[in-house]
C-alpha positions in Angstrom: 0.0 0.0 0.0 1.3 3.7 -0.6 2.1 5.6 2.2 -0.2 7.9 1.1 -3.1 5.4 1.6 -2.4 4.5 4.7 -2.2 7.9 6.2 -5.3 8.5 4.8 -6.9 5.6 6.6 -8.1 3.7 3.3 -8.9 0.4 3.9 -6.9 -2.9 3.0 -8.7 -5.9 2.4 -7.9 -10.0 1.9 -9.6 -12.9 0.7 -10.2 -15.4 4.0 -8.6 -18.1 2.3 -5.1 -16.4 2.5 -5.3 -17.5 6.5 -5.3 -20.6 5.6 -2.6 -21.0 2.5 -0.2 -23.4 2.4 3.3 -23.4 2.4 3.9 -24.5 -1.0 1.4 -21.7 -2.0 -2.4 -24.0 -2.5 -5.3 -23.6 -0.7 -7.5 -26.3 1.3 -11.1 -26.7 0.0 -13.5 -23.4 0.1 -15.9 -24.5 2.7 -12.4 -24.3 5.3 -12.9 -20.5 4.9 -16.5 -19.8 3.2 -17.4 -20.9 -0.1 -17.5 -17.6 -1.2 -13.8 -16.6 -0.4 -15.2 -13.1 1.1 -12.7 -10.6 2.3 -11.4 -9.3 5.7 -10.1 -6.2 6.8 -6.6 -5.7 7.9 -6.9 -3.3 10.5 -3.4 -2.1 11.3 -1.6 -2.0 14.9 0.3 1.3 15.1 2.1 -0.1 17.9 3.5 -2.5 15.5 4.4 0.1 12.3 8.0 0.0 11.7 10.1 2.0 9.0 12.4 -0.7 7.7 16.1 -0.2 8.6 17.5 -2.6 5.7 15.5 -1.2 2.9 17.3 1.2 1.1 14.1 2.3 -0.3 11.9 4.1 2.0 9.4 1.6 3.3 7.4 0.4 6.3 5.8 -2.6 7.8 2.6 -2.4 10.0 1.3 -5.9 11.5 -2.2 -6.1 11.0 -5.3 -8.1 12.8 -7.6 -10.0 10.0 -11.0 -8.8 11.4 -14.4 -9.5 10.2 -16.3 -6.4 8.8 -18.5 -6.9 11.7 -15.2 -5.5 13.7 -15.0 -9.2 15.3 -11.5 -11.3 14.9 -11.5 -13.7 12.0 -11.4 -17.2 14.0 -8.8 -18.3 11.3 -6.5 -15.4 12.6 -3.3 -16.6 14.7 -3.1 -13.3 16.2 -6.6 -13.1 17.0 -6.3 -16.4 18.5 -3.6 -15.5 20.9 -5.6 -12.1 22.1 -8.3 -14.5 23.1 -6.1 -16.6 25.1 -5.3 -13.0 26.6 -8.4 -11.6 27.0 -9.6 -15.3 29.1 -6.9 -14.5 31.2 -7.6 -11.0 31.9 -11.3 -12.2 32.4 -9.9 -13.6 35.6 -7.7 -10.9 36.8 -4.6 -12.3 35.3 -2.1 -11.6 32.8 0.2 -14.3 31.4 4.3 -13.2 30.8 6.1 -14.8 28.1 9.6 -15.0 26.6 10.7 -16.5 23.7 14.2 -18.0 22.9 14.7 -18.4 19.3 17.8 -20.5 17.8 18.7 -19.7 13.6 21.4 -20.9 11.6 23.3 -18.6 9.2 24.5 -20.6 5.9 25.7 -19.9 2.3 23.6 -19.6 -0.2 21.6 -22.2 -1.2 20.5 -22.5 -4.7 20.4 -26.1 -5.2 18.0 -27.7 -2.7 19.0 -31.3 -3.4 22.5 -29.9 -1.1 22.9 -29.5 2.1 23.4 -26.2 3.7 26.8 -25.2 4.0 28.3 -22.7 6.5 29.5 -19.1 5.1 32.7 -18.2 5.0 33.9 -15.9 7.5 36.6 -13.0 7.8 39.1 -15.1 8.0 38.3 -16.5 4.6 37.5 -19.9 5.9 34.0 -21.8 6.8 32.9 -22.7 10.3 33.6 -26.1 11.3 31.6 -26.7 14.4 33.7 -25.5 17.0 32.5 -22.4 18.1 29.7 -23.5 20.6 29.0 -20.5 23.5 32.5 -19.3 22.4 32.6 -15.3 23.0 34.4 -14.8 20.1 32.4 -17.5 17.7 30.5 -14.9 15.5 33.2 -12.7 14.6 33.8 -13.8 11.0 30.3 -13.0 10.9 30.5 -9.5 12.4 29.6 -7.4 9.5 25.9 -9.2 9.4 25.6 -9.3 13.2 26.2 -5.8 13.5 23.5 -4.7 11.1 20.9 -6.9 12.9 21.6 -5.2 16.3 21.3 -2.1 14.5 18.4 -2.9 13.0 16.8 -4.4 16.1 17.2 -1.1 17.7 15.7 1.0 15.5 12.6 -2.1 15.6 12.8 -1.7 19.4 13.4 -5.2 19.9 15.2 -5.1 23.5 17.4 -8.3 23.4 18.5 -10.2 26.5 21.4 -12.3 25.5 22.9 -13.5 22.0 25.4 -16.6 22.0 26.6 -19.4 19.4 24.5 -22.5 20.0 25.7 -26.3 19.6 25.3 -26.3 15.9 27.6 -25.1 12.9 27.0 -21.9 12.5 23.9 -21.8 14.7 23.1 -19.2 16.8 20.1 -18.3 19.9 18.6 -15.0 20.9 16.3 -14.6 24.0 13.8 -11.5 24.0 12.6 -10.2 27.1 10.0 -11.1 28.8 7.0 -8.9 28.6 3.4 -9.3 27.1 2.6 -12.4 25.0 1.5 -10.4 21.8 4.4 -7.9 22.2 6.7 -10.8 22.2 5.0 -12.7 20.0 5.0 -9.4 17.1 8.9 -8.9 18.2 9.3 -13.1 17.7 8.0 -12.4 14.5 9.9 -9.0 13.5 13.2 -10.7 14.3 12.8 -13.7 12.3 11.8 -11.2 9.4 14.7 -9.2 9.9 17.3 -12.2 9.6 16.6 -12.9 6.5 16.1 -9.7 4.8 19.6 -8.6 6.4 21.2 -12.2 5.7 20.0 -11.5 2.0 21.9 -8.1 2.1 25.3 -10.1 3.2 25.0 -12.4 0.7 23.9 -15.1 3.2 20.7 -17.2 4.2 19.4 -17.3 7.4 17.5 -20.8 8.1 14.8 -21.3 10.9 13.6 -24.8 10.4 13.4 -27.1 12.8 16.2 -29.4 11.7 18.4 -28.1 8.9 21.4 -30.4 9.1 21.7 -34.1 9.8 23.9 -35.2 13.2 23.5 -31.6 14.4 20.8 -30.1 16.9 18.0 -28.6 15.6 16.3 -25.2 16.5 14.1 -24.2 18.9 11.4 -21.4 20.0 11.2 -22.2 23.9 8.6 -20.2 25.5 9.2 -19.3 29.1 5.7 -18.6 30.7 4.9 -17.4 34.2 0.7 -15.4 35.5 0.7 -12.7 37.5 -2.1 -10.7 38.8 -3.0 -7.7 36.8 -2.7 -4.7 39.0 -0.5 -5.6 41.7 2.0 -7.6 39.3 2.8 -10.7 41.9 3.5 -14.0 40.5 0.4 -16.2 41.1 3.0 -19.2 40.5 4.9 -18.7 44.0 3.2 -17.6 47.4 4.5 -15.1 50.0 6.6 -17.6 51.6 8.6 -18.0 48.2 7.0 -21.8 47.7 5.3 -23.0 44.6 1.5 -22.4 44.9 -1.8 -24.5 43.4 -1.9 -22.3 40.4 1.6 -23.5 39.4 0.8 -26.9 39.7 -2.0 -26.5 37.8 -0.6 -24.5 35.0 1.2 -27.2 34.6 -1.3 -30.1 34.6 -2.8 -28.1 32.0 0.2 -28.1 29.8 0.4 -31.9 30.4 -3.1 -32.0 29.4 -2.8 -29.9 26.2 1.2 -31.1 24.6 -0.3 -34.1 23.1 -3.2 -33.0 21.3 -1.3 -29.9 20.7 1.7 -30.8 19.1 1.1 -30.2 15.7 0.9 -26.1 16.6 4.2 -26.8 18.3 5.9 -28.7 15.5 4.1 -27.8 12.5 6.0 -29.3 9.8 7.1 -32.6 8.7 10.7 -31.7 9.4 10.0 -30.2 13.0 10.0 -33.9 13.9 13.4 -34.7 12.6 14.5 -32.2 15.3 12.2 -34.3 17.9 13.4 -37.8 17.2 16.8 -37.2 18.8 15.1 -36.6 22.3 18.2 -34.5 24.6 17.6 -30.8 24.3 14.2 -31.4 21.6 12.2 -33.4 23.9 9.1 -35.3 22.6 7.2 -35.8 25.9 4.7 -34.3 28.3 7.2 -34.8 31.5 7.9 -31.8 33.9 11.1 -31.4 36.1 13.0 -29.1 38.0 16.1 -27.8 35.7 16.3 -30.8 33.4 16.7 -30.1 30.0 15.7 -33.8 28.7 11.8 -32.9 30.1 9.5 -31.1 27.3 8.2 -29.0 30.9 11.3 -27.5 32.5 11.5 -25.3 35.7 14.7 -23.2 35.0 16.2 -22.4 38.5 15.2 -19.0 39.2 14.2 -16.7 42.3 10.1 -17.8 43.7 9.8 -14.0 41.9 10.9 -15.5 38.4 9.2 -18.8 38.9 8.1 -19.9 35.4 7.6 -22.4 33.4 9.5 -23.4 30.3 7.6 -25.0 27.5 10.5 -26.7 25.6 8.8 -28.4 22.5 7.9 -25.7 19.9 10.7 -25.5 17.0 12.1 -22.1 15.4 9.7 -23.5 12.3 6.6 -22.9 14.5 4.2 -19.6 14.3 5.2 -17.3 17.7 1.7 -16.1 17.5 -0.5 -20.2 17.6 2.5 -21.7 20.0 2.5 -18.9 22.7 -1.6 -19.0 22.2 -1.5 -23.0 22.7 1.0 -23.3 25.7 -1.2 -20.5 27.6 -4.6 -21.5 26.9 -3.1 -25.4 27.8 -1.8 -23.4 31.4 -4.7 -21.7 31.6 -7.0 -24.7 31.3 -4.9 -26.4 33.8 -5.7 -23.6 36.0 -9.4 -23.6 35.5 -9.6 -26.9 35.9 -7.6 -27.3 38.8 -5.6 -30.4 37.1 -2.4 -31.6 38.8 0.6 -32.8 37.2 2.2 -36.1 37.7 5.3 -36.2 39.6 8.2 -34.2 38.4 11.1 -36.1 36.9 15.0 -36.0 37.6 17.8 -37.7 36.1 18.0 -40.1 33.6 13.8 -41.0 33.0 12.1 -43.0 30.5 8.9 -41.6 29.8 5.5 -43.0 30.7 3.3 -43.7 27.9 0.8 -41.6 28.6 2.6 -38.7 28.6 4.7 -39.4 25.1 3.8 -37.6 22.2 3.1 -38.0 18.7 6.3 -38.5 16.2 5.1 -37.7 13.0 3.5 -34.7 11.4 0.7 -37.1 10.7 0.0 -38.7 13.7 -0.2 -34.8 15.4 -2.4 -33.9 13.3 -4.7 -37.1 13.4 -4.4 -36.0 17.5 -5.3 -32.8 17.1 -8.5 -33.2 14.5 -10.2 -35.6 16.9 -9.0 -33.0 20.1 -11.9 -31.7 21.8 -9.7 -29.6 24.0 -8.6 -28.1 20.7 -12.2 -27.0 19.6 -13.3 -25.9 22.9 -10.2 -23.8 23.1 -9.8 -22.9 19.4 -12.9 -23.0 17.8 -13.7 -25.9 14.9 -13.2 -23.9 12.1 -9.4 -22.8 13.3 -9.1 -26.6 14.3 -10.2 -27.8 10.7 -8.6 -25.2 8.6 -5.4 -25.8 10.3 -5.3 -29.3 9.7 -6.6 -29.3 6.3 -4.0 -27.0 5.2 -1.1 -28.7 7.2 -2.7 -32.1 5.2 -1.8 -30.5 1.8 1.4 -30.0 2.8 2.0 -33.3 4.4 0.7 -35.0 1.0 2.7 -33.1 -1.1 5.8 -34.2 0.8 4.8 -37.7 0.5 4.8 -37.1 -3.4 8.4 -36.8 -3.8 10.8 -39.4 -3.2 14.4 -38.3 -1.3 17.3 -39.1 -1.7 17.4 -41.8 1.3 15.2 -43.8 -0.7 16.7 -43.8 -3.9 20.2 -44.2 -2.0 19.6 -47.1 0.1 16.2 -48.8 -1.1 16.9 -49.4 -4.9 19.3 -51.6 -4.5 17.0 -53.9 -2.6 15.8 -57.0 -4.3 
């Protein structure tokens, strides 16, 4: 849209069926979003307008909310899903607090897909070779491109907390601050937006799917979550004496309750389960312990002010706006409900069957189309768009053969 259009408040409008596109570009049946394909209004936040730092051209981005005409949210909106979950909580006298850690990697260019990524070369003229993990001085043949995304971030305002090299090659982690789950859901957004429009400016390409490489970590979107009262700000998940309260528990027992049936918003693509099947530091299961990393429900050490809970399935590939929605309408459930959790986990565990989780993008979304948590939570025609979109996707994968197959299988008599 001109600039001049948008100051003049002219209205932009979108077919409903763009909600519900899929990845390769198709659309689900009609009746998913209304057989007539009718419009919605994109009704700008100017919270969330933002000149564009990278562009050399003078241009800015303004997130929206797909609203009805009627002024209501479209149900097939991820935003307006997440405002909901909001707007429950507030009906309580609650406000949830969220922080997102996001892991990338930064590769070469890529312009045969049948390779695999390949680290950039750095100032020192040589490629990355793995060995750089939480090392202060890892990025450096990178600085050039780090520097501009700082830049860029500030002139966002995206307040970042820390920045390091993660386990992978040339993988790296940023954790926002905590704050309010839209805000950090549009900065979650913004950030991954600005990675790749700066990488492209570098000549390099910035990669957040859940498992890029093979033998190497994959990436994650952990979401930190903690409720505190609105007005006086206390955390609702530790009492005066410091301990852990009922609402934790249950915040908890409703995450337990939700991960299952939810894990196709977590891990929405079929590679986000290549990132789950090796289970230490991507765990595939509903468990909750105190500081262990191999538990999909971690309690990171902290002060009873900063007690939270960290929600350790989502990968980098998942949408900020559904994931943070899920894991707090799951806690807020939980809370409502007044479920409890099963015991907490230490050590080396094994993990109970009920509380494993589904492997394959097609068993999550077989879970989560015969969820009635899901519906009563998200509405059935979010629940059946979602998966009838995510279907496409999954059946054009299974079209093509890879090179596994061809490798290892023709050979076979």
């Amino acid at each position: 849209m001109t600039a001049a259009g948008f100051l003049e408040g002219r209205r932009l409008q979108m077919a409903r069926g763009v909600l519900l596109q899929c990845i390769m570009g198709g659309y689900p049946e009609s009746r998913f979003y209304g057989s007539d394909d009718g419009d919605l209004a994109l009704v700008p936040d100017l919270a969330q307008l933002h000149r564009l730092p990278w562009s050399q051209q003078p241009r800015a981005l303004a997130i929206c909310d797909a609203d009805e005409f009627s002024g209501e949210s479209s149900a097939l909106s991820t935003r307006g899903q997440l405002k909901a979950v909001i707007a429950r909580y507030a009906a309580r006298g609650l406000a949830p607090v969220v922080a997102t850690e996001l892991e990338f990697f930064v590769f070469a260019p890529n312009t045969d897909p049948t390779q695999p990524f390949r680290p950039p070369v750095g100032l020192d003229g040589r490629p990355e070779e793995g060995f750089s993990a939480f090392s202060i001085s890892s990025n450096n043949g990178l600085r050039p491109f780090f520097s501009e995304v700082y830049a860029c971030m500030a002139a966002l305002g995206l307040p970042r907390d820390t920045f390091m090299h993660e386990m992978g090659v040339s993988q790296f982690e940023i954790n926002l601050l905590h704050g309010d789950p839209l805000l950090l859901a549009d900065q979650t957004f913004l950030f991954k937006h600005l990675l790749k429009e700066v990488a492209l400016k570098h000549g390099l390409t910035v990669v957040c799917m859940a498992k890029p490489l093979a033998h190497t970590a994959g990436s994650s979107m952990h979401i930190h979550q903690s409720v505190v009262e609105l007005g006086s700000g206390r955390n609702v998940f530790s009492d005066e004496a410091g301990q852990p309260t009922a609402a934790f528990r249950h915040f908890i027992g409703g995450q337990q309750a939700g991960m299952a049936d939810f894990t196709a918003l977590f891990a929405p693509n079929v590679n986000s389960y290549q990132r789950l099947f090796h289970p230490y530091a991507s765990p595939n299961n509903a468990c909750w312990s105190h500081d262990n990393r191999a538990a999909g429900l971690r309690i990171p050490a902290s002060s009873p002010v900063a007690r939270r809970v960290e929600n350790r399935l989502p990968g980098a590939d998942a949408n900020p706006y559904l994931a943070i929605a899920a894991s707090l309408a799951a806690g807020l459930y939980g809370i409502e409900h007044e479920l409890e959790p099963s015991a907490a986990i230490q050590g080396e565990f094994e993990v109970p069957p009920a509380l494993s989780l589904p492997c394959t993008l097609h068993a999550a979304l077989d879970r989560l189309k015969r969820s009635q948590l899901a519906i009563e939570l998200f509405g059935v025609e979010f629940i059946e768009g979602y998966v009838a979109s995510k279907t496409l996707e999954l059946t054009s994968f299974h079209d093509e053969i890879t090179p596994w197959e061809r490798r290892v299988l023709a050979a076979q008599a």
